[in-house]
C-alpha positions as CSV (number, residue, x, y, z in Angstrom):
1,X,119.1,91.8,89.0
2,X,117.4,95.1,88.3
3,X,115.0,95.4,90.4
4,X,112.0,99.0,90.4
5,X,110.9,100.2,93.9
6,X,107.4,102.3,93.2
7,X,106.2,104.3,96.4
8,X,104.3,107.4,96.8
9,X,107.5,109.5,97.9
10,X,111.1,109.7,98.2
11,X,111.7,111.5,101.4
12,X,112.6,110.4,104.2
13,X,109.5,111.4,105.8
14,X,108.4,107.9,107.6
15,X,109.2,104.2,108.4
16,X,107.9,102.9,104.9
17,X,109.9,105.5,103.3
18,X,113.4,105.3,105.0
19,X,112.8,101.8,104.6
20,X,112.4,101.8,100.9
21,X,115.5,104.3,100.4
22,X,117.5,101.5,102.5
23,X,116.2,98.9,100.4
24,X,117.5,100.6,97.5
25,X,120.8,101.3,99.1
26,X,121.6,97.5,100.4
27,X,120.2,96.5,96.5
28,X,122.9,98.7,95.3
29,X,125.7,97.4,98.1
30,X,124.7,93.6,96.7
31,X,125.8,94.4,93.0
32,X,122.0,94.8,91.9
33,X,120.8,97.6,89.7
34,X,117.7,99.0,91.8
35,X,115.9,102.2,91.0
36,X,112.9,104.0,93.0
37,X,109.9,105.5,91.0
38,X,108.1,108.1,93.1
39,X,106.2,111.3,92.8
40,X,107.0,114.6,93.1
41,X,104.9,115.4,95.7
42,X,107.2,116.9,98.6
43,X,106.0,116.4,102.4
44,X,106.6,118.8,104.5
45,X,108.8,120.9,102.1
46,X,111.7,117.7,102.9
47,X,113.5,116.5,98.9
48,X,113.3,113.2,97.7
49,X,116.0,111.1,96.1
50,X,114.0,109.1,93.5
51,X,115.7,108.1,90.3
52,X,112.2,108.6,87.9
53,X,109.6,111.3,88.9
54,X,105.6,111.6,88.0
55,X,103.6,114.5,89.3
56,X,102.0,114.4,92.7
57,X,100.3,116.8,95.0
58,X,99.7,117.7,98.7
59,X,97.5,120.3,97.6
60,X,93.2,120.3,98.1
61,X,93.3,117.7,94.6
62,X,95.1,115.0,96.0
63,X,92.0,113.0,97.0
64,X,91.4,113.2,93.2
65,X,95.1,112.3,92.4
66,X,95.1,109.5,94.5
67,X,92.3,108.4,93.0
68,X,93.4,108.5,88.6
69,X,97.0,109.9,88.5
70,X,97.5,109.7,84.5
71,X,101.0,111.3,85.0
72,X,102.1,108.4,87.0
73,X,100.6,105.8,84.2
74,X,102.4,107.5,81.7
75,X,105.8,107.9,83.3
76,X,105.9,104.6,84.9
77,X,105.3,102.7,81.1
78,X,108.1,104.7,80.4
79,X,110.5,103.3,83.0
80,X,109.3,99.7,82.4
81,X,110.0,99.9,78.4
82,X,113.2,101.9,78.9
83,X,113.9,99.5,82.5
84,X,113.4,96.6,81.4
85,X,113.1,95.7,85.3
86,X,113.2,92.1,86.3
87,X,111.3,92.7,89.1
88,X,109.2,95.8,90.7
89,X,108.7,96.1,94.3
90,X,105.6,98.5,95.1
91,X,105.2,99.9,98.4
92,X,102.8,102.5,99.1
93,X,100.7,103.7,95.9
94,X,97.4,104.7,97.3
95,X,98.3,108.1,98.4
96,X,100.0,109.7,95.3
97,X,100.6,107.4,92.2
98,X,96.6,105.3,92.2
99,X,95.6,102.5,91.1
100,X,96.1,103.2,87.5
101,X,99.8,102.0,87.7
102,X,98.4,98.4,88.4
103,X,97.5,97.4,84.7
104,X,101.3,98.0,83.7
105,X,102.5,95.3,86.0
106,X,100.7,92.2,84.4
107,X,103.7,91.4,82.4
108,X,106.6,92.0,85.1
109,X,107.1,90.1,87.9
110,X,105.9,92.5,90.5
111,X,105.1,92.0,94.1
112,X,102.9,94.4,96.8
113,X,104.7,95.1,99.9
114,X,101.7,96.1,102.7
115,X,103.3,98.3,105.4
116,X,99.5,99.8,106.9
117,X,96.0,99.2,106.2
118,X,95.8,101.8,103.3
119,X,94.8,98.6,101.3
120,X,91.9,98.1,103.8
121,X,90.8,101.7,104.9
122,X,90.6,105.1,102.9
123,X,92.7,106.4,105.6
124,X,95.0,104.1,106.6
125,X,94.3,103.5,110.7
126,X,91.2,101.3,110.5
127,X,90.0,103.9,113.5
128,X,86.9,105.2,113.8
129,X,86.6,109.0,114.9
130,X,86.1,108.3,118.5
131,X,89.1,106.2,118.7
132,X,88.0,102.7,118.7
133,X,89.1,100.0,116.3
134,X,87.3,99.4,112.9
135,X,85.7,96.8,112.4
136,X,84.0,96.8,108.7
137,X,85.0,96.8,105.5
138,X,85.7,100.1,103.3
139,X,82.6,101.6,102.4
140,X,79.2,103.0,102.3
141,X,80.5,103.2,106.9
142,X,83.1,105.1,105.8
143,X,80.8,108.1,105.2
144,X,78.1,106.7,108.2
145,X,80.9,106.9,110.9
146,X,82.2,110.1,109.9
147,X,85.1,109.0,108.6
148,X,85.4,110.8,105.4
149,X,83.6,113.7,104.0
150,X,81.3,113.2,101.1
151,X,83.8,115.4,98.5
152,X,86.7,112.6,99.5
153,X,83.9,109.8,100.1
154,X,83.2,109.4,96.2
155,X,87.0,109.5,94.9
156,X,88.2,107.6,97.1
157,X,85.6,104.8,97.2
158,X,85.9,104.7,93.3
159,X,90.3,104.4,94.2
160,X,89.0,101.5,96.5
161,X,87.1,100.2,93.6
162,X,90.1,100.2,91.2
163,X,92.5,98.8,93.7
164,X,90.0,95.8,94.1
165,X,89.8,95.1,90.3
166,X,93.1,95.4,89.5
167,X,94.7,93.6,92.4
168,X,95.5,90.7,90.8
169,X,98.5,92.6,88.7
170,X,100.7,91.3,91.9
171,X,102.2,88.2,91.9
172,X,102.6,87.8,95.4
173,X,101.5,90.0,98.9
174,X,103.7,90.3,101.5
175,X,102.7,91.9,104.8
176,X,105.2,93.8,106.9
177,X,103.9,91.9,110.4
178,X,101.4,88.9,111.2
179,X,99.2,92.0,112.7
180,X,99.0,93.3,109.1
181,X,98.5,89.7,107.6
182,X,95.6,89.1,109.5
183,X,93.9,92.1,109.2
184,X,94.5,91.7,104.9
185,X,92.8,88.1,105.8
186,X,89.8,89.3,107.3
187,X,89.2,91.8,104.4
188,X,89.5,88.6,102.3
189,X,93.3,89.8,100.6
190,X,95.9,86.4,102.0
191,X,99.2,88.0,102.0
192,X,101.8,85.3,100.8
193,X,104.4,85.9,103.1
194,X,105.9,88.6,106.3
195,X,108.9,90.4,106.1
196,X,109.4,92.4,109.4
197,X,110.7,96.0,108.7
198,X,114.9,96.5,108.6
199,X,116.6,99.2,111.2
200,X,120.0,100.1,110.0
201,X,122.7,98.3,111.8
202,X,124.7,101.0,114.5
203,X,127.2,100.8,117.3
204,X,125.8,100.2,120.5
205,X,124.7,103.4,122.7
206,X,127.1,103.9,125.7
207,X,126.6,103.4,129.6
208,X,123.2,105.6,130.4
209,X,124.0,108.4,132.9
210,X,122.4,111.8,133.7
211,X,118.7,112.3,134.2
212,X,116.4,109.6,133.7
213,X,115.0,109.9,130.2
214,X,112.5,109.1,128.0
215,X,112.3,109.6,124.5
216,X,109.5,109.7,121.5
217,X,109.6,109.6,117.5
218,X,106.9,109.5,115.4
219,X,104.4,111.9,113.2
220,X,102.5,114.1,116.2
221,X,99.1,112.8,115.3
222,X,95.9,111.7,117.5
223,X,96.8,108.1,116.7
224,X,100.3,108.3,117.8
225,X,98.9,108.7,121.5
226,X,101.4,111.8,122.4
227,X,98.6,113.5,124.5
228,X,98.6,109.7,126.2
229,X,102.2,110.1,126.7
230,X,102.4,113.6,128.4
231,X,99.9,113.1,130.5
232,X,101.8,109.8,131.7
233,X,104.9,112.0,132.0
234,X,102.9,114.3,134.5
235,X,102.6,111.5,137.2
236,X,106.3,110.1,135.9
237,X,107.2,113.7,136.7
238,X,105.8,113.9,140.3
239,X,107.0,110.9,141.4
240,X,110.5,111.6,139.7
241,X,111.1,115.1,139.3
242,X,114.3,114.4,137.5
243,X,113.2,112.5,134.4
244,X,113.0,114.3,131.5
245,X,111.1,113.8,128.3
246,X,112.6,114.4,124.5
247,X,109.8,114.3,121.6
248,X,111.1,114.0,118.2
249,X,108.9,114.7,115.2
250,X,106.2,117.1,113.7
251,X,102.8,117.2,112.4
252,X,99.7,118.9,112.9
253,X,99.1,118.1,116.8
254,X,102.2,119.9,117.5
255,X,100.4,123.3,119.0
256,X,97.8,121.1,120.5
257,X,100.4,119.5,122.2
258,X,102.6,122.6,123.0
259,X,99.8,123.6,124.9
260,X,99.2,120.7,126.9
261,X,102.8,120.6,127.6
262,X,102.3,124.2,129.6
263,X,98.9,123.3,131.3
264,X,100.5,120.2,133.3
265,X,103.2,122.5,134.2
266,X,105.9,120.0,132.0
267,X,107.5,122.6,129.9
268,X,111.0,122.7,131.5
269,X,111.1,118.6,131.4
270,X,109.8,118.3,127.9
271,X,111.8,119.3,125.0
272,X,110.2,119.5,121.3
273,X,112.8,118.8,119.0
274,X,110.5,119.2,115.7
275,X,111.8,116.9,112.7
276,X,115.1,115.6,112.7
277,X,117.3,113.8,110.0
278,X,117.9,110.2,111.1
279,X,121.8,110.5,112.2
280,X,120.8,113.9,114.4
281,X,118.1,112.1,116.0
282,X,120.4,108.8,117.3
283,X,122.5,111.7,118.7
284,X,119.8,113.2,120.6
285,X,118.0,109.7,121.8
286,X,121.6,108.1,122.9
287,X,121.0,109.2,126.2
288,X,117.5,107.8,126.6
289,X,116.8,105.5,129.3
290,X,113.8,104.2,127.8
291,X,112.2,105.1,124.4
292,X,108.4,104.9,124.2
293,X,105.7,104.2,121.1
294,X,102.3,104.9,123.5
295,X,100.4,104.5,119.9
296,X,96.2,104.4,120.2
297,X,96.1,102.7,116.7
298,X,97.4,99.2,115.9
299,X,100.8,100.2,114.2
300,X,101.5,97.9,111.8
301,X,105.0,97.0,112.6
302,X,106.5,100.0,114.4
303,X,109.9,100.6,113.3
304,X,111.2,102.8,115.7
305,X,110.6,100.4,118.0
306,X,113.4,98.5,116.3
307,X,115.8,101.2,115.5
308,X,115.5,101.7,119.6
309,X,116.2,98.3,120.3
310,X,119.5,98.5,117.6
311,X,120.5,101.5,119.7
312,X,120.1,98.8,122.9
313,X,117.0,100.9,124.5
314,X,114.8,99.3,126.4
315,X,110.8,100.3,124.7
316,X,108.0,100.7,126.5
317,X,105.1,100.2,123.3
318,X,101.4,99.8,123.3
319,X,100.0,96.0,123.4
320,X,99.0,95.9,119.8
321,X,99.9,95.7,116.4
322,X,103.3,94.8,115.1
323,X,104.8,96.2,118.0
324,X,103.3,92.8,119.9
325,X,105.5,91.5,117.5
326,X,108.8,92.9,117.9
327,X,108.7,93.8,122.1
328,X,109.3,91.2,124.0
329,X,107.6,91.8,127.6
330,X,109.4,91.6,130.4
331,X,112.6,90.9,128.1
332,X,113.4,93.8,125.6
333,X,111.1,96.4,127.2
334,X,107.4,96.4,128.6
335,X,103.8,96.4,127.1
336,X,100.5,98.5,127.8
337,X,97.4,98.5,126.8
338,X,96.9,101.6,124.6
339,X,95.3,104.7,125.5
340,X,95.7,103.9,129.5
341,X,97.9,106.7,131.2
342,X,97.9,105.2,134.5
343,X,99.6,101.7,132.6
344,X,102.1,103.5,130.6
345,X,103.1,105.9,133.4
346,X,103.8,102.7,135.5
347,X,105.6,101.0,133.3
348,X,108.1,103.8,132.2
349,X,108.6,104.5,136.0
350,X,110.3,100.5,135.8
351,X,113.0,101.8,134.1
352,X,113.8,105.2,135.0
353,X,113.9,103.9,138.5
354,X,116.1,101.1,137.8
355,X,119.1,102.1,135.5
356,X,120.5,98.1,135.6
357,X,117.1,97.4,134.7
358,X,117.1,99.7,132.1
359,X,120.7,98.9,130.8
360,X,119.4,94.8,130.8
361,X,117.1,95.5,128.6
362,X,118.0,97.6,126.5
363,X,120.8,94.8,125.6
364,X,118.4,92.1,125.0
365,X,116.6,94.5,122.8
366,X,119.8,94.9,120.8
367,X,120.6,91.1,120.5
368,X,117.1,90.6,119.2
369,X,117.4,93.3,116.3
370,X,120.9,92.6,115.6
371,X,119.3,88.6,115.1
372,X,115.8,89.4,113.5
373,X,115.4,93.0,112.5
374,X,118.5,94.2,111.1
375,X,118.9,95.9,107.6
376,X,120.7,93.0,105.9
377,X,117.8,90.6,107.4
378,X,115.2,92.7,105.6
379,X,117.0,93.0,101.8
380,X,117.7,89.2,102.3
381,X,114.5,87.9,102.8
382,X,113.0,90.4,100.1
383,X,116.2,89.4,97.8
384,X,114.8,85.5,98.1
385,X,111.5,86.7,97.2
386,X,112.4,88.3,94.0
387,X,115.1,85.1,93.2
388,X,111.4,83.3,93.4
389,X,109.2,85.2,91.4
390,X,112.3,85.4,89.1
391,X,112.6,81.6,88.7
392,X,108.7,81.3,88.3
393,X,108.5,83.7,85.5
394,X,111.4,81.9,83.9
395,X,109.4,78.8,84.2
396,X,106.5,80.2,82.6
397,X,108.6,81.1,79.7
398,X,110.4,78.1,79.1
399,X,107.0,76.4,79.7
């Protein structure tokens, strides 16, 4: 089968990029002829590995880019004629390729993989600036609440415009959690089917010694809750002076942060490790007793939260989202309600205080990936998917 992955980038920069990039990898493993179609736009300076390239941008335009990108129109009709896929798999578009790519998938079987609420929201966290949930529908609000400047209001309400027109190019919607289904329901989009995320399939950690420690990955953004999570830390610290806290990742709350770090007096138990490729970070986070996702928004699924639990650490995650989904309470790790320091610090003191505790659930938390969120799981179910809308085209024809 040849099968065209579309997504705004081809570096391994997040969850719905790795996970695209291993999609394309266990296509490949399986005898199929998959290919990735992605724009050049390069985040945070890291190179992608796509097979076609359009132009994209992270400059001051991209608003506008995101909005019409003829370059990705023109270079994707391209691929299709020269393709010939049999199926094409989009991921994330609204960010660097636009809706324009939509109109060239009437005629090929074609599905939209939702991994956030990009669909939904102009921004993608359906949070309004004070931190609470959004509740209303993309916009005239979205300039109201603050949410979006009047120069990016326009373009991107006229993107949202496009996206709703056009829509109907994909055969079928498939959500990456039930969180994410619902949410497309309520916005009146019914997403055909879930397909939890994959975490690639690893050897076990070994026996936890040394200090007690928690560990973090993820973008440092306000909606990741990292300010939640040191501030946590600070009572974990004084009631355990020995734990120790690794934070893996970059973005633009990093000095923020930094300086928090220093005023609660945390900066010899906290180490920044910045960005770090996949295989350095499962180095680094093998000797984590616990790894945390303290997230204010509603992730959508939460992947790290599975590769933890491949790794067989226990997860402390915020009660909400996908990660409801994939953290069993009490079992593979512990809930919170997000944005509450008192709950989170409690719950990761569980853990760090009990090292069997710990070590139990972190194996249940690998049992459960190894059965449900596991790499082969995830290009499986997406294989059967494109067997169907295969066999329905072919029906059509015969038809």
């Amino acid at each position: 089968m040849k099968v065209l992955l579309v997504n705004d980038h081809a570096a391994p920069v997040g969850g719905a990029e790795i996970m695209t990039l291993m999609l394309r990898d266990g296509l490949r493993e399986r005898g199929h002829d998959a290919r990735l179609f992605a724009s050049s736009a390069r985040p945070g300076g890291i190179l992608g590995s796509a097979d076609y390239e359009c132009f994209g941008t992270t400059s001051r335009f991209r608003a506008l880019l995101q909005t019409a990108n003829p370059w990705a129109y023109w270079r994707l009709r391209r691929v299709l004629e020269a393709f010939e896929p049999d199926v094409v798999h989009v991921k994330l578009f609204l960010t660097q390729l636009s809706p324009l790519i939509l109109p060239l998938l009437r005629d090929v079987p074609s599905l939209y993989h939702v991994v956030w609420y990009r669909p939904i929201c102009p921004l993608g966290t359906k949070m309004l600036p004070d931190g609470t949930a959004c509740r209303v529908r993309a916009g005239p609000a979205c300039y109201r609440n603050h949410c979006l400047p009047l120069h990016d209001w326009a373009p991107l309400m006229l993107q949202m415009r496009l996206w709703r027109r056009w829509r109907s190019a994909f055969d079928l919607i498939v959500a990456n959690s039930d969180a994410i289904r619902l949410r497309l329901q309520a916005d009146g989009i019914d997403a055909h089917a879930v397909v939890w995320g994959g975490s690639p399939s690893r050897s076990p950690r070994g026996p936890l010694v040394g200090p007690p420690t928690v560990a973090f990955a993820g973008r440092l953004v306000r909606e990741k809750g990292v300010d939640v999570l040191l501030r946590a830390f600070a009572a974990v610290a004084a009631a355990l002076p020995e734990a120790r806290l690794l934070l893996a990742g970059d973005g633009p709350e990093r000095e923020r942060l930094r300086a928090l770090i220093a005023d609660l007096g945390l900066s010899s138990r906290v180490s920044m490790l910045g960005y770090l490729p996949r295989a350095e970070l499962e180095r680094q986070f093998d000797a984590a007793w616990v790894q945390v996702v303290p997230s204010r928004w509603a992730e959508p699924f939460g992947i790290v939260a599975t590769d933890a639990m491949m790794r067989g650490t226990a997860v402390v995650a915020s009660r909400s989202g996908g990660l409801a989904e994939s953290v069993r309470d009490g079992e593979t790790g512990l809930h919170v309600p997000p944005d509450d320091v008192d709950a989170l610090a409690a719950a990761l003191l569980r853990p760090l205080r009990d090292r069997a505790l710990a070590e139990r659930m972190g194996s249940a938390g690998r049992e459960v990936a190894l059965a449900g969120f596991g790499e082969g799981t995830f290009v499986e179910n997406f294989l059967r998917l494109y067997r169907t809308l295969v066999s329905k085209e072919r029906a059509v024809d015969i038809g």
